[in-house]
Structures are given as structure tokens and as C-alpha cells.
C-alpha positions as CSV (number, residue, x, y, z in Angstrom):
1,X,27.3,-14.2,1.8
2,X,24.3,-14.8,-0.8
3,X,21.1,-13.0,0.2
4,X,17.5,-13.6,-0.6
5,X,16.4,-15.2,-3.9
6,X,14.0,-12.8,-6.1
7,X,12.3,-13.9,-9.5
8,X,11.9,-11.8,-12.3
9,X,9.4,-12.0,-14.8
10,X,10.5,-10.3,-18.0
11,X,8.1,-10.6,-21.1
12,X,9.4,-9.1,-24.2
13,X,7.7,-8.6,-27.6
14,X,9.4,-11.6,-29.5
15,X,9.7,-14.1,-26.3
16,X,9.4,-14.4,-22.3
17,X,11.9,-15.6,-19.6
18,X,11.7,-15.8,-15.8
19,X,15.5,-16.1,-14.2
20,X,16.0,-16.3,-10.3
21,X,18.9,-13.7,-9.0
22,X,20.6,-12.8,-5.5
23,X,23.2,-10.4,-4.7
24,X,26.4,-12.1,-3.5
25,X,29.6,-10.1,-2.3
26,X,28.1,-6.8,-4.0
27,X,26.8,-8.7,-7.0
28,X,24.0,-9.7,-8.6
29,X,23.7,-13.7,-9.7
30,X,21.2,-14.3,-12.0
31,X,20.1,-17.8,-14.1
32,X,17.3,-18.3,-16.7
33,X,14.8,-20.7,-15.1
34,X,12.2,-20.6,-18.5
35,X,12.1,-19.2,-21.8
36,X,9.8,-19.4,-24.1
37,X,8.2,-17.7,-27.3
38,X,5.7,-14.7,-27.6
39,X,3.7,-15.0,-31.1
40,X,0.9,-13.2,-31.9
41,X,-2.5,-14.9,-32.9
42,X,-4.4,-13.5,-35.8
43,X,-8.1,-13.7,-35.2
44,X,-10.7,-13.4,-38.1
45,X,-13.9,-12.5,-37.3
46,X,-16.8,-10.1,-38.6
47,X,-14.7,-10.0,-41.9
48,X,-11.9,-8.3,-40.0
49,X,-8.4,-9.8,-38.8
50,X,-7.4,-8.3,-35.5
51,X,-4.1,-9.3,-33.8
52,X,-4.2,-10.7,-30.1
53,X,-1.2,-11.1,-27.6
54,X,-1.4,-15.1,-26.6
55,X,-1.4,-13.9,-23.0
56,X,-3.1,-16.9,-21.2
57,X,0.3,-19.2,-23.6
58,X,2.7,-16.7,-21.7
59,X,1.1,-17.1,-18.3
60,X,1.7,-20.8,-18.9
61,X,5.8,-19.8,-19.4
62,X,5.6,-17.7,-16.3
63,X,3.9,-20.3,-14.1
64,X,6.8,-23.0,-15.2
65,X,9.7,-20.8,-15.2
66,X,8.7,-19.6,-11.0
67,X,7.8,-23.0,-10.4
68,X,11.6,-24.1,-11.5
69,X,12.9,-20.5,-9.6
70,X,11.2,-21.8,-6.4
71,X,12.3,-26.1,-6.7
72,X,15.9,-24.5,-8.1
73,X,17.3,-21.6,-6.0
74,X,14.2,-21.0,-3.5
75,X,12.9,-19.9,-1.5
76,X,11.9,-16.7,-3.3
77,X,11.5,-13.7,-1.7
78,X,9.7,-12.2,-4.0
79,X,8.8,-11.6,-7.8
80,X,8.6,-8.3,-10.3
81,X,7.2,-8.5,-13.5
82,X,8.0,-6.0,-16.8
83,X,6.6,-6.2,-20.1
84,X,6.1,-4.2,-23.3
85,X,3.7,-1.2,-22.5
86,X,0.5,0.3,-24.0
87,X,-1.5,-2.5,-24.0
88,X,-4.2,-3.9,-21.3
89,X,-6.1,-6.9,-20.9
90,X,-10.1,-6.0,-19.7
91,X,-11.5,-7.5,-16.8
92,X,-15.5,-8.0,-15.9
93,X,-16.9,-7.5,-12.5
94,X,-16.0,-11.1,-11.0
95,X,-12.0,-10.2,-12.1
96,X,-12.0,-12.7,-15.4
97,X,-10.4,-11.8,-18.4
98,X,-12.3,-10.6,-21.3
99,X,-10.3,-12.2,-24.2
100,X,-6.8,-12.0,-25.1
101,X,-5.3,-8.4,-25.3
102,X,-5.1,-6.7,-28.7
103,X,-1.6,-6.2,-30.5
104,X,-0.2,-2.9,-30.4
105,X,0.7,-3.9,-33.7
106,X,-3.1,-4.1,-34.7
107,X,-4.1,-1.4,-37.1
108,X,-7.2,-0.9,-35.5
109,X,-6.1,2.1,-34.3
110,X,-5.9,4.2,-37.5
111,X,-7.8,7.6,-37.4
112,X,-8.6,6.7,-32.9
113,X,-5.7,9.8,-32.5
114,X,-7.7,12.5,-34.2
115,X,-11.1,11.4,-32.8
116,X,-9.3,11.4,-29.0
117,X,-7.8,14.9,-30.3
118,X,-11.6,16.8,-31.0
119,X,-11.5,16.5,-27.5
120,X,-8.9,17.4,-26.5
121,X,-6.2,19.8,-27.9
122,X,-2.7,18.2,-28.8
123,X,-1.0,20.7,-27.5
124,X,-2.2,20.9,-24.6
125,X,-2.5,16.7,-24.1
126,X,1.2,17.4,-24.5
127,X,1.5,19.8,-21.9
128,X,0.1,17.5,-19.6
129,X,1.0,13.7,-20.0
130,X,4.2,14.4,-21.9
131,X,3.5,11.8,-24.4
132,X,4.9,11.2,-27.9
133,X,1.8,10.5,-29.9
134,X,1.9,7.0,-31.6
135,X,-1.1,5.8,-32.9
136,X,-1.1,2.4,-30.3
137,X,-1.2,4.3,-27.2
138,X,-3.6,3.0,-24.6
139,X,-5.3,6.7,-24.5
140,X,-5.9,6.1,-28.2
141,X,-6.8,2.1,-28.0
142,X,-9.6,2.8,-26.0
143,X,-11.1,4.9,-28.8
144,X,-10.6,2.5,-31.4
145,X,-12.1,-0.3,-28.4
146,X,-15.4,1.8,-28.7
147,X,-18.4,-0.4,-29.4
148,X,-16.9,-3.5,-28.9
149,X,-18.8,-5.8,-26.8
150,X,-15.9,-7.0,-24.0
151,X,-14.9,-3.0,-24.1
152,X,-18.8,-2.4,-22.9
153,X,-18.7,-5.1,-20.8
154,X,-15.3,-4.0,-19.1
155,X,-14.9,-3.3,-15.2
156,X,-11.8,-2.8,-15.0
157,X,-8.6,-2.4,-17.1
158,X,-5.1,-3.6,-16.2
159,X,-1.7,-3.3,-18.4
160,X,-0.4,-6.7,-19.1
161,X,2.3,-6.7,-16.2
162,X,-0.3,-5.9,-13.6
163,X,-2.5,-8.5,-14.6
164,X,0.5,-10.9,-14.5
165,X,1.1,-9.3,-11.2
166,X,-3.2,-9.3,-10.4
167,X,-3.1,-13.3,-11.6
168,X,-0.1,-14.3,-9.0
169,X,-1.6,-12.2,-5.7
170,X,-5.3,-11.1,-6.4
171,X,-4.0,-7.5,-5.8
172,X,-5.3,-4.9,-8.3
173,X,-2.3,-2.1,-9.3
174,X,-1.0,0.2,-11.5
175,X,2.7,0.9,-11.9
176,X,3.7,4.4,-12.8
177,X,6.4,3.9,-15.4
178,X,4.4,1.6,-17.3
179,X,1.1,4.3,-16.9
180,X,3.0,7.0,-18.3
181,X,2.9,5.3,-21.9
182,X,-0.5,5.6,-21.5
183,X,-1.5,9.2,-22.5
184,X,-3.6,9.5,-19.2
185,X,-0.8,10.5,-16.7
186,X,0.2,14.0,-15.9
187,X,4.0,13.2,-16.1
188,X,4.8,16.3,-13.8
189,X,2.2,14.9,-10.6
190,X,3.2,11.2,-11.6
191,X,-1.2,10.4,-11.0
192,X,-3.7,10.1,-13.7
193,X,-4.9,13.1,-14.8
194,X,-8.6,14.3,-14.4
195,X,-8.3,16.4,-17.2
196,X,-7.3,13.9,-19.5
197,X,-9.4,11.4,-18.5
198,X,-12.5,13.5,-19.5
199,X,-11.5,13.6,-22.9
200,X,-10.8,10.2,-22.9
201,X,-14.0,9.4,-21.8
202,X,-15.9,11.5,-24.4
203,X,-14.1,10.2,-26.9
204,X,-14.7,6.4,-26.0
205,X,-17.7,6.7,-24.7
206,X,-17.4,5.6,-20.9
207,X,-15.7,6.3,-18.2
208,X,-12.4,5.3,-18.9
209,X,-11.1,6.5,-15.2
210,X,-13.8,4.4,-13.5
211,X,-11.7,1.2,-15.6
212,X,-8.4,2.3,-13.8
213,X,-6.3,0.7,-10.9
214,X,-4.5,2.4,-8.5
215,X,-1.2,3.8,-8.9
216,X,2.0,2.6,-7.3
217,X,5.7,3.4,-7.6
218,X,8.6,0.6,-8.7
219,X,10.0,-0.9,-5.3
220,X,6.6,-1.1,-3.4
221,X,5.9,-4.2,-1.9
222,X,2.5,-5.2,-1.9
223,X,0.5,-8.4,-1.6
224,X,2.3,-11.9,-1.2
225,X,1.1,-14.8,-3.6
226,X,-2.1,-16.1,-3.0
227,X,-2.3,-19.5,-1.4
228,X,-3.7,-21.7,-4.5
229,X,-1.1,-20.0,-6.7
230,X,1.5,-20.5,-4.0
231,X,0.9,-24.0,-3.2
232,X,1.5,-24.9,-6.8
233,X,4.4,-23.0,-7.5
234,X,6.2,-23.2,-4.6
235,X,6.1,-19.5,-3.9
236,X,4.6,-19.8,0.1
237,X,5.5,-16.3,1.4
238,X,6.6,-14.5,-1.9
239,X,5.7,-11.1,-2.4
240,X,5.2,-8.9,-5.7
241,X,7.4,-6.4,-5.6
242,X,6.8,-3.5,-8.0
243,X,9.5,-3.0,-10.6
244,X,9.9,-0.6,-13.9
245,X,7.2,-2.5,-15.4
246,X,7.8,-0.6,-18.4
247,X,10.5,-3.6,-19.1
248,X,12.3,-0.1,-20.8
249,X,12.6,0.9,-17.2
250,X,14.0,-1.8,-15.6
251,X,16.9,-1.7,-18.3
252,X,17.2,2.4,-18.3
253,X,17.6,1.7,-14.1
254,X,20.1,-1.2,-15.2
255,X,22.1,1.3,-17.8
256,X,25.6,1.5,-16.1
257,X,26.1,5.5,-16.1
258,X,28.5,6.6,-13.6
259,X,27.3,10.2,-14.5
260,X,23.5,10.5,-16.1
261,X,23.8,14.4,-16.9
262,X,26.6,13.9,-19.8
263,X,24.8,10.4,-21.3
264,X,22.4,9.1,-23.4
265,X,21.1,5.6,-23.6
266,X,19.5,3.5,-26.3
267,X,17.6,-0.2,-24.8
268,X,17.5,-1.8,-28.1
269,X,15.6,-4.7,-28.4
270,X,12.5,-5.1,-31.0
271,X,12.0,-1.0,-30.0
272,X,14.7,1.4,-29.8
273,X,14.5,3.5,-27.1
274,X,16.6,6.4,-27.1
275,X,16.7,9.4,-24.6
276,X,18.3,10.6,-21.2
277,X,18.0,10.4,-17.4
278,X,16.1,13.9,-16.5
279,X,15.0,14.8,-12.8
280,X,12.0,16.5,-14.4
281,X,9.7,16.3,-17.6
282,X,10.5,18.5,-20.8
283,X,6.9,19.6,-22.1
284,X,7.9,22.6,-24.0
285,X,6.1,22.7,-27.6
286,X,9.2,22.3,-29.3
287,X,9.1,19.2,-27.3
288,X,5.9,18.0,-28.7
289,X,6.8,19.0,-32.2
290,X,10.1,17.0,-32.0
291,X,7.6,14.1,-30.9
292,X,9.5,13.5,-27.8
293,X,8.1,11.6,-25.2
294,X,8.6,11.8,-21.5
295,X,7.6,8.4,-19.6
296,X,8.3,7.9,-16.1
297,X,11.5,6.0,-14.4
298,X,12.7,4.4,-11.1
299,X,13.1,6.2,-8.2
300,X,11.4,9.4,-9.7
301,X,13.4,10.1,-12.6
302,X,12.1,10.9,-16.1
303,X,13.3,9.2,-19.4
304,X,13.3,11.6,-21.8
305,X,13.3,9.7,-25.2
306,X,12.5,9.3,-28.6
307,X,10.5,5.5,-29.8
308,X,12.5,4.4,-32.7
309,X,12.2,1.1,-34.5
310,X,13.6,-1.8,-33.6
311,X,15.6,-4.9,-34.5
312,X,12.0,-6.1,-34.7
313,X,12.6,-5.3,-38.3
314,X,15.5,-7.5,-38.7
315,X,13.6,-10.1,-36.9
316,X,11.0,-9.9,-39.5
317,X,13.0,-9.5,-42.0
318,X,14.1,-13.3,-41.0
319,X,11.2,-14.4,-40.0
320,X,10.5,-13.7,-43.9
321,X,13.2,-15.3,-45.5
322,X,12.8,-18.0,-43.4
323,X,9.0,-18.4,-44.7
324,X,9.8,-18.7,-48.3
325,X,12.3,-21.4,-47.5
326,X,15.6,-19.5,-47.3
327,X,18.2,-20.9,-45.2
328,X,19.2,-18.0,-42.7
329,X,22.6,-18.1,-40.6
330,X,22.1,-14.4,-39.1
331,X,25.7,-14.4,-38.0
332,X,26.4,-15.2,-41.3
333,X,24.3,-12.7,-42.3
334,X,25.4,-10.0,-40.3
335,X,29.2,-10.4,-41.4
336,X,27.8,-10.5,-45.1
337,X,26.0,-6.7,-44.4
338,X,29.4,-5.7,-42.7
339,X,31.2,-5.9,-46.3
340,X,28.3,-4.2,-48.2
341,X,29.2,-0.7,-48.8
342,X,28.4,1.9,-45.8
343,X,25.2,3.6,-45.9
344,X,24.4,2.7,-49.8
345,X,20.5,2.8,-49.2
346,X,18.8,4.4,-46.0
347,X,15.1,4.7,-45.4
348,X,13.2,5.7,-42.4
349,X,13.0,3.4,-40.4
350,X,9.9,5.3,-38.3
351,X,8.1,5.3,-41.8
352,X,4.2,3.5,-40.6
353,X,4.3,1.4,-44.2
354,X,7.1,-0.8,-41.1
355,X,4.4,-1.1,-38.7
356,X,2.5,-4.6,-39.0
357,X,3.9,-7.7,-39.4
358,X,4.2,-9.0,-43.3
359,X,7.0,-8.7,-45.7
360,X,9.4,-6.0,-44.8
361,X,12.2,-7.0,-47.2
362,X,9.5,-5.7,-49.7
363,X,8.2,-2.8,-48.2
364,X,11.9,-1.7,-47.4
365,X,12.7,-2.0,-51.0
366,X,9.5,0.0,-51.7
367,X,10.5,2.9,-49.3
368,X,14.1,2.5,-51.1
369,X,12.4,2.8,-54.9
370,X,10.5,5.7,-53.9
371,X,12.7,7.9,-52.6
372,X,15.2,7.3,-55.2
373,X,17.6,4.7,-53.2
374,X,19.6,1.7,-54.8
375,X,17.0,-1.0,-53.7
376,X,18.7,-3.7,-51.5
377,X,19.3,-6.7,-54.1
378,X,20.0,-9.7,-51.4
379,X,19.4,-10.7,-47.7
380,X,22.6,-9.0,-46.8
381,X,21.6,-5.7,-48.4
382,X,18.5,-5.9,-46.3
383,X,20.4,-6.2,-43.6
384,X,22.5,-3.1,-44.1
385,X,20.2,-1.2,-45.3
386,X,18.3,-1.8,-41.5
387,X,21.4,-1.6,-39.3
388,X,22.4,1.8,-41.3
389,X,18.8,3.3,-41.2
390,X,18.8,2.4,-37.3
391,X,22.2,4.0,-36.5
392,X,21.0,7.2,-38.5
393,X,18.0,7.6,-36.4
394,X,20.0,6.9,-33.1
395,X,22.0,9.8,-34.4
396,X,19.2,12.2,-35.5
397,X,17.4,11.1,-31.9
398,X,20.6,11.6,-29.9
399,X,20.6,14.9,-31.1
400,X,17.3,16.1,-30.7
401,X,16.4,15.0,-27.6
402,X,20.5,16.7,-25.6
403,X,19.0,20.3,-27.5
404,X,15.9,20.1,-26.4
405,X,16.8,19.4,-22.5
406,X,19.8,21.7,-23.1
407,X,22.2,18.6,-22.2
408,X,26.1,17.9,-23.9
409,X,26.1,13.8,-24.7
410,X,29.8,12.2,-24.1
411,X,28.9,9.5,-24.4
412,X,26.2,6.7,-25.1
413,X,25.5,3.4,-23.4
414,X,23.2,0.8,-25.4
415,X,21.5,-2.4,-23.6
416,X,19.5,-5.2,-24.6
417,X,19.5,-7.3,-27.3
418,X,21.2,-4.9,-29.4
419,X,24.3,-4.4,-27.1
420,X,25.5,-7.6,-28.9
421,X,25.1,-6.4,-32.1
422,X,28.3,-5.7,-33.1
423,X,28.2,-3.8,-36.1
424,X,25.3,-2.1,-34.7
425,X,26.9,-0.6,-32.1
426,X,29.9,0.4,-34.1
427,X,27.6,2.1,-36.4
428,X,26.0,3.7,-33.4
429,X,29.4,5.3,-32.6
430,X,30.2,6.5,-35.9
431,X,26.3,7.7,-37.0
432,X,26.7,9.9,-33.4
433,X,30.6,10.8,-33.2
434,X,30.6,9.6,-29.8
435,X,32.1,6.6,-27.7
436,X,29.3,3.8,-27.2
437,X,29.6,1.5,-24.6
438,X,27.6,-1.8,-25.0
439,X,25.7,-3.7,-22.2
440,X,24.2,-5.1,-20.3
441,X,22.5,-7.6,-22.7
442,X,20.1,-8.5,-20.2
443,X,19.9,-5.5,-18.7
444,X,15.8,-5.3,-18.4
445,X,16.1,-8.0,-16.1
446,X,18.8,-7.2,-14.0
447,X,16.8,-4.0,-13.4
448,X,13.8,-6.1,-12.3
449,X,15.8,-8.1,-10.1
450,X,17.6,-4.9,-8.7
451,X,14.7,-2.9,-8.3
452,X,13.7,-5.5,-6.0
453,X,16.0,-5.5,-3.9
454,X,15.9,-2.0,-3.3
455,X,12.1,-2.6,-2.4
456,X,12.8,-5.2,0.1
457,X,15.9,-3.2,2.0
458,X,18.2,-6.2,0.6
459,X,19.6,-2.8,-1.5
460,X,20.2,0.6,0.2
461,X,20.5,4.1,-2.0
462,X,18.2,4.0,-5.0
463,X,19.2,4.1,-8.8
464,X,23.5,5.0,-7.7
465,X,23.2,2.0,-5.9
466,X,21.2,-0.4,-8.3
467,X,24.3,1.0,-10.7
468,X,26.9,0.1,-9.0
469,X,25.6,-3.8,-8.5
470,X,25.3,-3.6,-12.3
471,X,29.0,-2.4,-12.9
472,X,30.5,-4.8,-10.8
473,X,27.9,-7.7,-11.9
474,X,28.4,-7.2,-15.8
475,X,31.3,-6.9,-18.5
476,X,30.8,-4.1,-21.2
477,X,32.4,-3.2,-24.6
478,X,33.4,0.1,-26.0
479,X,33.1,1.4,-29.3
480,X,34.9,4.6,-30.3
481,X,33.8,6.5,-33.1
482,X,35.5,6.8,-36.6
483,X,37.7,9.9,-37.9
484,X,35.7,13.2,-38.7
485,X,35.5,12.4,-42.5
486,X,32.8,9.3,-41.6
487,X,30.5,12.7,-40.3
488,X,30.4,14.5,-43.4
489,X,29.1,11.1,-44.7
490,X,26.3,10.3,-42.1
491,X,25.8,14.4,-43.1
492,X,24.8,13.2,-46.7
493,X,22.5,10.5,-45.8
494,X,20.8,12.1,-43.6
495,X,19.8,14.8,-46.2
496,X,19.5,12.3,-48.2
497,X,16.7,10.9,-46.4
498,X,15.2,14.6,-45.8
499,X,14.4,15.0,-48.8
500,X,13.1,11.5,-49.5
501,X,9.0,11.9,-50.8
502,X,7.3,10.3,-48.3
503,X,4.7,6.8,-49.8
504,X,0.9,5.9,-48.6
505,X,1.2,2.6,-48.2
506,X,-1.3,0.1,-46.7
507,X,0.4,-2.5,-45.1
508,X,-0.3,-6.3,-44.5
509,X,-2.3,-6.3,-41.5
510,X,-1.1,-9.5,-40.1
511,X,1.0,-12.5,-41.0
512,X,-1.1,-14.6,-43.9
């Protein structure tokens, strides 16, 4: 028998969908109802380009896609909402949004880390939040938001689900999974942290705390759509549901592990996200030193993981081609790179000179020149070069974070995107020496949808049980590793790239 009708809104950092989902004889049905593109908007003004999230553009998607989840396969139940973290849109005192959100992606955060820092130790931030420092972290994008006019003007600050979620219901929340990337959460309490918040403050000049929403954990139900917004969409009696609005959280608590101690997971979309399932934050210095971040998970676990790039720099490397004319058949493309010699040219994939948007294919062969590499001569080179340089730091994170929280990995499971990468993931499985099993594909929002219907009691036992829907909902593919002798030579690149001079380089800021 087929049981209520939830929608999940899942905005990623290349596009956004909305699909409608119910469980039916133990599993979960889900269909697209909208998808549609997420580009970033340069903005020149005062001599200086800044990058903006089109947010108002993806509230448009979101509004069609429930509309066509409510006239479709209604009525809904209710809706969650995931996104990409770290960034906020700023609200004045009547509730209307300040301007479009700033890009992550935005340089204006060089140098905002060691101004938040003279307030407050590292080590001891560290201690407390758990956080990885990256230089786009909310804590640190309200340092670099000092001065500006809407920043000064701000009262009050939501991450982008929550104002998704604020937009649809009028309620005002913030979801703990998605806080956590923040740098103002004590990761062990699971609340914002006083102590944090103070240096925050100093450092941005206002009280950032005063800015902040409440805190609530994925599966709480809260406010049902409010009646304008309902009467147009067709959501009369829909509630939001929290989910992992952290849309890496609603695909960790969609990762099919039958056994969370012995694996490791990778969501690999346009980030990598690599780490484990821990009951408990790891906040040890060696921790902070290994620049391992602890962010908050459903139903109070901890993912304990390293932030590695993405296939956003295949996307861009594309997007690129596809600029100066080239003709780009990526599957094509892929098979091509499968025939180019193994592990050839590696870079670091983490090095900041990848950050921005602009010409990676040039900037990789830059990182290749300098540290002595054979520089990638065609598209498929590129290519290689990327899905090498990926695998090698899936290997060197898979590593790092198992000694540091003292677990054995048998085994890892990748989702998103990059579960249907196929040479990807069989690079994965030799770069680690360990069995990869790929998929979900969609497995942020099958976690959204699960998640809520573990909120609404339409799901009974947590994260075992949001599991075992997902097993019995999705097909996977293994990929076992190669003999011993591939080691030795992931054991060479990997020193190669150690000893690799590392290049200032000053990015293109945005797409020209």
C-alpha cells in the first residue's frame, strides 16, 4: 500500500530539482517533477566583481517543480529542503531579502580567516566547532561582509535552505547539520557556541549571534505552508519537515552501509566529501592539523570528513572547452581518458589556484609545469589528469581520517553524481586497495525524502531504518580493487605529488 506523498527540494551547486516520493511495500518511489540550472551571476560594482547565487531564479524552479509534485502525485504531506552549505542570504527587519547571496566561490574572503583568528586561537576554534578551516566558511564570510551596507543593515541571517524553507512557511529556523559548516557550532553540544560567537562578533563588527535563528534537528516538523504560498502551489496542509539540509547529509543518511564502523563514504558531486559515520566528534589537534572537519548528521551522528574537490573541476573543465567552440561528447571523453596512460600527471586537486571559476584546463597545466609533470596535451589528458588527482586524494583522505578516529575501512561506498562515474570509481578502488560500492546516484534526495518520513512516523527506527528503504529501493555496483603491484604505483604518485613546489597563483575571479 503507497503511503503519503513528500517533496523534496534538493538544490545543488551546478542545478536544482524537486521530485515527489512515497514508500510503497518497504520502498521508496521517487520521480523528478522540475529541474532546472543553478549559474552564478557576476556583479561589477565599485570596481570590483563579486559572485552572487541567482537565488530569487532557483525559487522560481522550486515553486514549479512543488506546484507539478502537488497537480502530479498530491497531496503532499510535506516538503524538506537541502542545499550546498556555508552561505546565507540576509534579511532586514520586515523579513525581505537583502540581495542575492554571495558565492562561496567569491574571493572575497582572502585574508577574513586570519582577521577571525586574532580573536580567536585556531586551536582552540578547533576544539570547539570541529571545523576544517576553508576560507568560505560562514564564520569567515561575515568578516569579509564587514562594512558592507546590506551586512549593516542585516536583522537576521538564514542559510539558503532555511530561507527556502522561511519563503514556503514564514517560520524562521536553523538546521543543525547545515550550522555545523558554519564555524559557530560547538559540534560536541550540537548549539551555537557563546564562545565563538564573541569572537565572531569582534571580528565583524556586530553581533553576529543576535543575526542567528534558532536551532532545530533533521526530522522536526514544524510550520505547514502558509496560505498564499499554499493556495498557489497546491500545497494546502503541507508541512516542512526538517531534513540534512546539508544536501551532504541527506546523502551520508542515504549511503547504504549495513555496518558504519568498518566504512567510509565519499558523496561526490561538484565537492567530494570523504569521511565516516562517528557517534561523537574527533577534536584532537592532530585532528585540526590533518584539516579534518567534523559537521553534524541525522539522527545525532557525526561525519567525520575531509572537503576534497569535486567533479566541479571536470564540469569546468567542459564548461571551458565548450566556450572556445570545442565540440564536447563527455562520454566520449571519458572513454578517451580511460586509454591515456594511469596516473601520467597528478596535481593537487585541493591546490586554491582551482578555486574560482575560469580556465582550469590552464591552470591544471600550470600546477602540472610547475611541479615538474608531463602537462596534459588534449581534452582527454585533462580529463585523466582530474579523475587520477581525485582518486589520489580519496585515497590519501580515506586514510587519514580511519587513523585519526582509530577505525579499519573494508570498504567504501560512493554516492552522487560520481557513483556513475565509472572510471572514477574504479580508480577509487585501486587509489584505496579496497572494494567500492557505487550508489545511490541520487542519493541526497532519497535522504531528504527518507528523513521525512522518519519525521512524520510514516518511517519507524532512525538512520538503520532510512538504510534499509534505501537497499531495497536502489541497485548498486561494486568495484574491486586491482592486484598489489597497482599500490606501489599510487605509492609513487603520491610522493610524487609531496614533493611537488607548491605556485602563488591569482586566479580568474569569475567567468569573463
Amino acid at each position: 500500500m503507497a503511503g503519503p506523498t513528500f517533496a523534496a527540494v534538493d538544490l545543488g551547486a551546478s542545478s536544482g530539482r524537486v521530485l515527489a516520493g512515497r514508500l510503497e511495500h518497504g520502498r521508496l518511489v521517487a520521480t523528478e517533477t522540475a529541474r532546472f540550472p543553478n549559474t552564478p551571476v557576476p556583479v561589477v560594482a565599485g570596481g570590483r566583481t563579486t559572485l552572487h547565487w541567482d537565488l530569487l531564479g532557483l525559487w522560481s524552479g522550486v515553486r514549479s517543480g512543488l506546484r507539478a509534485a502537488a497537480r502530479e502525485h498530491g497531496p503532499v504531506a510535506s516538503v524538506g529542503v537541502d542545499t550546498w552549505a556555508v552561505d546565507y542570504g540576509l534579511l532586514d527587519a520586515g523579513g525581505h531579502l537583502l540581495g542575492d547571496p554571495v558565492h562561496y566561490r567569491d574571493m572575497r574572503t582572502a585574508g577574513a580567516p586570519a582577521r577571525f583568528f586574532r580573536h580567536l586561537d585556531a586551536a582552540r576554534h578547533y576544539a570547539v566547532t570541529g571545523v576544517q578551516v576553508q576560507p568560505f566558511n560562514t564564520a569567515f564570510q561575515l568578516v569579509a561582509a564587514a562594512g558592507d551596507a546590506s551586512f549593516g543593515a542585516a536583522r537576521s541571517l538564514l542559510l539558503v535552505p532555511d530561507l527556502i524553507g522561511s519563503w514556503l512557511t514564514g517560520e524562521r529556523v536553523t538546521e543543525v547539520t547545515n550550522a555545523s559548516t558554519t564555524g559557530l557550532l560547538d559540534a560536541g553540544t550540537r548549539r551555537w557556541s557563546p564562545e565563538v560567537l564573541a569572537a565572531a562578533s569582534a571580528a565583524a563588527g556586530r553581533d553576529v549571534g543576535a543575526l542567528l535563528a534558532p536551532l532545530v534537528e533533521p526530522g522536526t516538523v514544524l510550520a505547514p505552508v502558509q496560505r498564499a504560498v499554499a493556495d498557489d502551489l497546491g500545497l494546502a496542509g503541507t508541512r516542512w519537515v526538517t531534513v540534512g539540509s546539508h544536501d551532504t547529509a541527506s546523502a551520508v543518511a542515504a549511503v547504504p552501509l549495513t555496518d558504519p564502523s568498518t566504512a567510509a563514504y565519499i558523496s561526490s558531486g561538484t565537492w567530494s566529501l570523504v569521511g565516516l559515520e562517528l557517534d561523537a566528534p574527533v577534536r584532537t589537534e592532530a585532528s585540526r592539523v590533518a584539516n579534518v572537519t567534523n559537521e553534524l548528521g541525522v539522527d545525532g551522528t557525526v561525519r567525520y570528513l575531509r572537503n576534497v574537490a569535486g567533479l566541479w573541476l571536470l564540469q569546468e573543465s567542459v564548461r571551458t572547452w565548450t566556450e572556445r567552440g570545442d565540440a564536447v561528447d563527455l562520454p566520449a571523453l571519458l572513454a578517451a581518458a580511460a586509454d591515456v596512460p594511469a596516473l601520467r600527471t597528478v596535481v593537487d586537486v585541493d591546490d586554491p589556484s582551482l578555486l574560482a571559476p575560469g580556465d582550469l584546463p590552464r591552470r591544471i597545466a600550470d600546477l602540472a609545469r610547475a611541479a615538474g609533470e608531463p602537462v596534459p596535451a588534449d581534452p582527454a589528458a585533462v580529463v585523466r589528469c582530474v579523475l587520477d588527482s581525485l582518486a589520489l586524494a580519496y585515497r590519501r583522505a580515506v586514510r587519514t581520517v580511519a587513523d585519526l578516529a582509530g577505525r579499519r575501512v573494508e570498504v567504501v561506498h560512493v554516492v552522487g553524481g560520481g557513483s556513475r562515474n565509472a572510471l572514477l570509481c574504479r580508480l577509487t578502488a585501486q587509489a584505496t586497495g579496497l572494494p567500492v560500492v557505487a550508489g545511490p546516484a541520487e542519493g541526497t534526495a532519497l535522504g531528504n525524502l527518507l528523513v521525512q518520513a522518519w519525521g512524520l512516523g510514516a518511517l519507524d527506527g532512525g538512520l538503520p531504518a532510512i538504510r534499509e528503504v534505501v537497499r531495497a529501493s536502489v541497485d548498486v555496483v561494486r568495484y574491486e580493487p586491482g592486484a598489489a603491484a597497482d599500490d606501489a604505483a599510487w605509492d609513487r604518485a603520491e610522493r610524487r605529488l609531496a614533493a611537488a613546489p607548491r605556485i602563488a597563483t591569482t586566479p580568474d575571479l569569475v567567468r569573463g
